[in-house]
Phi, psi and omega in degrees: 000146180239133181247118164229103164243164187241114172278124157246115204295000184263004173246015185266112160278002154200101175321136215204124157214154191258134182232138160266140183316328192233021146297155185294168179272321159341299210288356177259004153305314178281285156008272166354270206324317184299287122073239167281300181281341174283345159297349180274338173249349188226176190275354179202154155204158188240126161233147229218093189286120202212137186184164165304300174228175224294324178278040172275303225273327183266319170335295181296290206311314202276028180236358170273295185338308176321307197274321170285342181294305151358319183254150213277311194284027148293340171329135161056035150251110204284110184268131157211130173291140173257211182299167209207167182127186180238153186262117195320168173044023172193178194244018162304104182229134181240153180206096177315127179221143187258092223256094183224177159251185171254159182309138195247000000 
């Protein structure tokens, strides 16, 4: 199935993306980055980590963490996991995690 829409961050107030699990590390490279500006414009963003298999999804994050952690203007960015789990009837396992920075 194919989704095609047009997203715009001044009309999200918190902003949501989806990672597959069994993407490359390019792409949480990218991520990061992505990210890091949207935190320069709105206060949290939610990513929602998804994979085959059940260590994938803490896997990607804390090598995501890694990678955003890295960056000096990363300074005071907060993570809190959200929900967690498997998706009924497949071997589909995901794990919501929350991106804000801290109150200053």
């Amino acid at each position: 199935m194919r989704l095609e829409y047009t997203f715009e961050l001044s009309g999200c107030e918190v902003p949501r993306f989806s990672v597959e699990a069994v993407e490359g590390i390019g792409k949480l490279f990218t991520l990061a980055t992505l990210i890091l500006n949207v935190l320069d414009t709105r206060p949290q963003v939610e990513l929602v980590f998804h994979g085959l298999n059940p260590e994938d999804p803490g896997r990607k994050i804390e090598a995501f963490k890694e990678i955003l952690g890295s960056c000096a203007t990363a300074r005071g960015v907060v993570y809190e996991l959200g929900n967690g789990g498997r998706v009924p009837g497949s071997s589909i396992t995901f794990q919501w995690i929350s991106i804000r920075r801290e109150a200053r």
